[in-house]
C-alpha positions in Angstrom: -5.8 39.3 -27.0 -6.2 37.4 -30.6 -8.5 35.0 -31.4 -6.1 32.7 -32.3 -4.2 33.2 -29.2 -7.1 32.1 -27.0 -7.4 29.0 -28.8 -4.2 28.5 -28.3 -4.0 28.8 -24.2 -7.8 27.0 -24.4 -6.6 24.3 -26.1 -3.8 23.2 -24.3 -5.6 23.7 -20.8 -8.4 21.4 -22.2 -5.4 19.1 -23.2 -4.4 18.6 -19.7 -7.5 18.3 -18.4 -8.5 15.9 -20.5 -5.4 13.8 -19.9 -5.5 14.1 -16.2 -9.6 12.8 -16.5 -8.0 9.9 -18.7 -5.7 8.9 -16.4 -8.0 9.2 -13.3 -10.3 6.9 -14.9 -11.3 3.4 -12.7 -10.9 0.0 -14.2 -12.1 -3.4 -13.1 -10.1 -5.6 -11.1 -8.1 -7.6 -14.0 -8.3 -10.6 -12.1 -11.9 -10.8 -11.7 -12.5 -12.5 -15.3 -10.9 -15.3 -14.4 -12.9 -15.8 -11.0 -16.3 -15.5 -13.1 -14.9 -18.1 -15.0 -14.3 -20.7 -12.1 -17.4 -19.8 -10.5 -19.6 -20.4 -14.2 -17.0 -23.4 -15.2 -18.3 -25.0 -11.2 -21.8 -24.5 -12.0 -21.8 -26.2 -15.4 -20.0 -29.1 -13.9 -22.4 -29.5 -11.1 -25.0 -29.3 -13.6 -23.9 -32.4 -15.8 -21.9 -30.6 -18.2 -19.1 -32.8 -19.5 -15.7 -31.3 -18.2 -13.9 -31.9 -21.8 -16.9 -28.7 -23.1 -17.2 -26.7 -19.9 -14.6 -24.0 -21.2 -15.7 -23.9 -24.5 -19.5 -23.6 -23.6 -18.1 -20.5 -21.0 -15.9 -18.3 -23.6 -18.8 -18.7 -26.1 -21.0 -17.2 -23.9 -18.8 -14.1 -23.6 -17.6 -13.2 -26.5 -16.9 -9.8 -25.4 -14.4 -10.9 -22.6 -11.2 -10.3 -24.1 -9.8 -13.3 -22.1 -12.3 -15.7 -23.0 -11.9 -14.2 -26.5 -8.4 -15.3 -26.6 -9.4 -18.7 -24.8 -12.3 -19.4 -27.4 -9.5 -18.6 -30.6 -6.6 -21.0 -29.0 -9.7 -24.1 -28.1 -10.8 -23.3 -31.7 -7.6 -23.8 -33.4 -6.9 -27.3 -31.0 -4.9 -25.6 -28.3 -4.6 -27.7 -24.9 -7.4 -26.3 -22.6 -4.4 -26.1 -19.8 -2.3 -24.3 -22.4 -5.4 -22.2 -23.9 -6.5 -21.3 -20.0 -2.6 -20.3 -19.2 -2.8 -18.2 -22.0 -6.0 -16.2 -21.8 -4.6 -13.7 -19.4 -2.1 -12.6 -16.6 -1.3 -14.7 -13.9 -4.5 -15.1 -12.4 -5.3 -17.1 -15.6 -1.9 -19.1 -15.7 -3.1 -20.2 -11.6 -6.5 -21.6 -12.8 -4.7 -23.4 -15.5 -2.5 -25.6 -13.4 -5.2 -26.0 -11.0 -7.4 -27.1 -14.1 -4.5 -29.4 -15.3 -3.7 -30.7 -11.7 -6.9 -31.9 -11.0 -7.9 -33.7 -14.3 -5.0 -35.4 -14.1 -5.2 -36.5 -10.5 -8.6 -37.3 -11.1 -9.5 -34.7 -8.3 -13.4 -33.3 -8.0 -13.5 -30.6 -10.5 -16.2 -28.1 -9.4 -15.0 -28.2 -5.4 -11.4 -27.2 -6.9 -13.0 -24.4 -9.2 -15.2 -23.0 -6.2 -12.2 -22.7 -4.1 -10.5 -21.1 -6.8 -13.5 -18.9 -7.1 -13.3 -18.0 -3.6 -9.8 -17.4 -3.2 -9.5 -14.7 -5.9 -12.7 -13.1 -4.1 -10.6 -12.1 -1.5 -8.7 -9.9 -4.0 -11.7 -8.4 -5.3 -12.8 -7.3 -2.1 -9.2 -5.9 -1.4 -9.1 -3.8 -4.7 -12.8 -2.4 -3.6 -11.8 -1.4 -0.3 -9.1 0.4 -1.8 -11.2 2.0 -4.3 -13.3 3.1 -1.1 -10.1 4.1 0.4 -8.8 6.2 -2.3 -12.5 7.7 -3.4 -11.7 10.9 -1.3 -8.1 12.0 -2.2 -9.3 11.2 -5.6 -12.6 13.6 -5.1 -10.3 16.6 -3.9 -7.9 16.1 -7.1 -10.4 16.2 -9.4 -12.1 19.4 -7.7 -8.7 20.8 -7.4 -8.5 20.1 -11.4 -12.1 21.7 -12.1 -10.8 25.0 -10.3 -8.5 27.2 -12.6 -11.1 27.2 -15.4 -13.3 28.7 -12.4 -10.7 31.0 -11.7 -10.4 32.1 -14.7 -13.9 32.6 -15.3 -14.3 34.6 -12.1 -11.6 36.9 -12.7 -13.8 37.8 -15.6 -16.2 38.7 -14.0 -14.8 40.6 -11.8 -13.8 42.8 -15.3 -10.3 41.4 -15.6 -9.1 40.1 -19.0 -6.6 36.7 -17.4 -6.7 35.1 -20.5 -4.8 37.8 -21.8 -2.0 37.5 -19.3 -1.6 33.9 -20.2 -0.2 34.7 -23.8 2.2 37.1 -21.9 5.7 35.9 -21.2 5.0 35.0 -17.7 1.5 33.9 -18.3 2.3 31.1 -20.9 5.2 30.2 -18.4 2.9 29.6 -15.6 0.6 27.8 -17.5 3.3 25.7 -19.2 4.3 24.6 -15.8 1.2 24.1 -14.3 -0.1 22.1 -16.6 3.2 19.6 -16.4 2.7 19.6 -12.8 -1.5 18.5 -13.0 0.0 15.9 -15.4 3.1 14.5 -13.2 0.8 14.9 -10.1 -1.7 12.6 -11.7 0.4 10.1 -13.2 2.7 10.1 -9.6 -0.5 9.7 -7.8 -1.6 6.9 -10.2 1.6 5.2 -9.9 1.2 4.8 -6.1 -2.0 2.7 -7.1 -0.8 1.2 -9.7 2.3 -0.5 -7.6 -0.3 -1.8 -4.8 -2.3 -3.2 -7.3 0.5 -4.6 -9.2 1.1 -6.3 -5.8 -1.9 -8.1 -5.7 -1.5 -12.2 -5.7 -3.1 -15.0 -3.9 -0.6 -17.2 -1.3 -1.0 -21.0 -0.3 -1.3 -22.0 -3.7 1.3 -24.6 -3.1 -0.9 -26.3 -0.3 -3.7 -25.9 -2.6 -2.2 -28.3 -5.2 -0.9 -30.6 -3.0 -3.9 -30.9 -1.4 -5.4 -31.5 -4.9 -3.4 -34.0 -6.0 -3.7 -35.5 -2.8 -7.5 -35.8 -3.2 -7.2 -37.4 -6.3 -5.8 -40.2 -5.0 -2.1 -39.7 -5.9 0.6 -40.8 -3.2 1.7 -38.5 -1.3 5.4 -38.0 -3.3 3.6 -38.2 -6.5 1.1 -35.9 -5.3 4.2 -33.4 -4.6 5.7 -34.2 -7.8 2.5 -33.4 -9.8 2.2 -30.3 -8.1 5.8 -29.1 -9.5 4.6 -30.1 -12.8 1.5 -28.9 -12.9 2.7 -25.2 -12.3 5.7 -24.9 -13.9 3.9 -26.0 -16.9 1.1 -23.8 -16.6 3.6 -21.5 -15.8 2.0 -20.3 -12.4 4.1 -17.5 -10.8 1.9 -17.6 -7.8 3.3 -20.8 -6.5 6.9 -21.2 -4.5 8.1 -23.9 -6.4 11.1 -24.1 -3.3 8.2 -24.6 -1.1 8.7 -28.3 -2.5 12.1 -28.8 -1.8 13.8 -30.8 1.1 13.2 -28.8 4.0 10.2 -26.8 2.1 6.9 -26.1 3.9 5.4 -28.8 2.1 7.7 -31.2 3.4 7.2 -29.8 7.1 3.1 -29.9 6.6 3.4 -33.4 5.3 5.4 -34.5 8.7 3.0 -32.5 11.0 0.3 -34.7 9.5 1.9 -37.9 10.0 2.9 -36.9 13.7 -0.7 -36.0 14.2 -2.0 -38.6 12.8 -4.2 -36.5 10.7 -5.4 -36.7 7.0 -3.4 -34.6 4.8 -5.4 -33.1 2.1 -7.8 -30.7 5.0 -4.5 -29.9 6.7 -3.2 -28.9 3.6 -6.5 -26.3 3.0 -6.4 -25.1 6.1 -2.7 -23.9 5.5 -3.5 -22.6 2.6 -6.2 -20.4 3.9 -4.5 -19.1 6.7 -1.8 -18.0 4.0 -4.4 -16.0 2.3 -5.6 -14.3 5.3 -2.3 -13.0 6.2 -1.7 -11.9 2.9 -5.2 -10.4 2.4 -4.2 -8.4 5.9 -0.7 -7.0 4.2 -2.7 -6.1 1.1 -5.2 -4.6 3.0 -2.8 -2.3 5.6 -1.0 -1.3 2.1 -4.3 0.2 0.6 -4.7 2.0 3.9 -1.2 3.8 3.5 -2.0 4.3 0.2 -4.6 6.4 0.8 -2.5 8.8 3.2 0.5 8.5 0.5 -1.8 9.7 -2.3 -2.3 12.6 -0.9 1.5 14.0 -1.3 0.9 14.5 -5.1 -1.9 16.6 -4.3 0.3 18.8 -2.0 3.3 18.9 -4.2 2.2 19.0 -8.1 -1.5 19.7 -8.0 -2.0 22.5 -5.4 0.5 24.3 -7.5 -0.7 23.4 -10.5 -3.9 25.6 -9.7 -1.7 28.4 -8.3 0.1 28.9 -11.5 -2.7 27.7 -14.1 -6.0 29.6 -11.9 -4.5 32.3 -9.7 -1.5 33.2 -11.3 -3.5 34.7 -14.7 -5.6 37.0 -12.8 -2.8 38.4 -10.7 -0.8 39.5 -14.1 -4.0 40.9 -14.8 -4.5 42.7 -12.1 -1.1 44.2 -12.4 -0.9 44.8 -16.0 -4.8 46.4 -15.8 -6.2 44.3 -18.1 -9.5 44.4 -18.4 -12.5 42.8 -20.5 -13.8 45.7 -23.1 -17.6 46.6 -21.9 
């Protein structure tokens, strides 16, 4: 076997190793930015910071966020702080804009609203690290399945056979050609499946949330509806049911169960929105449980395989063609 040859096979194994590593490689939760921010942006308020140079004080003091980046740049250039916040990041962000906007403009506590916030996107922070909890152990099997045809390989050698050899024969470079597409499609199927339930997650009861806020401020309660609408379809906050709203929307129900009940609004209000959340929390929850039984069907179809063809495969060629290392 040539030099050149066993750079060749070398080099494209390390290739797909190295994109299955990329690929298997954890990120933060995307959303969790924008909680830091409501939980700093509450404590400044609390402390006596002026509302109109909370957001500013927070994306100077992390530059290196590329949200608050982005926020600092648009506040900078005289962008809206609703329309600067919306635009920072995904829709997380745009939510914490129209609560921002909703509640300076129904005069509504600041710092309470941000702590809610805060807490609410918690919830999905906790989700995505039971799932990573969920998913360490089919991940931990894929990657040692990955690690094994270079040991494979190397054992053959030492058992005196030559399977790098085989893999620049005909069959050899075929099996390792399709082995190494399988490790790839196995990886990026298996990534998919978390990528979909985490592409899934959102927090409900955001429409009691900013009817409860308006309604705290003061506002009438049909102005406190209206301004709710507003508020998120200018922010542009794809977390709230804007039909929620409508005639015979939930809102509309929850407003006539608190006038039949004689109870205030606004806490009834909260408490619908939290037992939203829990129910979605629950669904999010049960899905990151599948996911980790579901995960395991790339392993069993693509990778497995994958170190058949790419680990085992070499040495039996070897072991029938008699190749063997030189002494």
């Amino acid at each position: 076997m040539t030099t050149d040859a066993q750079r060749s096979v070398s080099g494209r194994l390390t290739a797909a190793l190295r994109a299955v590593r990329r690929g298997g490689a954890e990120s933060a939760p995307p959303f969790a930015a924008a909680a830091v921010a409501a939980r700093r942006a509450a404590v400044l308020l609390r402390a006596g910071t002026p509302a109109v140079g909370v957001w500013r004080a927070i994306a100077s003091d992390e530059p290196d966020t590329p949200e608050l980046r982005r926020l600092a740049a648009d506040l900078a250039s005289g962008v809206d702080e609703v329309r600067a916040i919306s635009r920072a990041g995904g829709p997380e962000w745009r939510m914490l804009a129209a609560v921002w906007g909703l509640a300076r403009s129904s005069g509504a506590p600041f710092a309470s609203t941000l702590e809610r916030f805060d807490r609410a996107l918690g919830g999905l922070v906790e989700t995505a690290e039971r799932r990573k909890v969920l998913l360490a152990g089919p991940r931990s099997t894929i990657r040692l399945v990955i690690a094994l045809p270079p040991v494979a390989l190397l054992l053959g050698a030492l058992l005196g056979f030559d399977p790098m050899s085989a893999l620049v024969t005909p069959a050899g470079s075929s099996a390792l050609a399709l082995g190494s597409a399988l490790l790839l499609i196995g990886t990026r199927w298996s990534r998919g499946l978390a990528r979909r339930i985490e592409e899934a997650d959102w927090v409900s009861g955001w429409e009691y949330e900013l009817a409860a806020i308006a309604v705290r401020g003061g506002l009438p309660v049909q102005r406190a509806l209206l301004r709710s609408v507003d508020s998120a379809d200018g922010a542009g906050a794809e977390w709230v049911s804007l039909e929620a709203f409508g005639r015979t929307g939930a809102m509309r129900r929850s407003v006539e169960r608190a006038e039949s009940l004689g109870v205030p609004l606004a806490p009834l209000l909260l408490a619908e929105a939290e037992s939203m959340r829990a129910l979605t929390r629950s669904g999010l929850e049960r899905s990151a449980e599948r996911l980790g039984v579901r995960v395991l069907v790339p392993l069993g179809l693509c990778v497995l395989p994958a170190f058949i063809l790419i680990g085992v495969v070499p040495v039996l060629l070897a072991v029938v063609s008699g190749g063997v290392l030189a002494p």
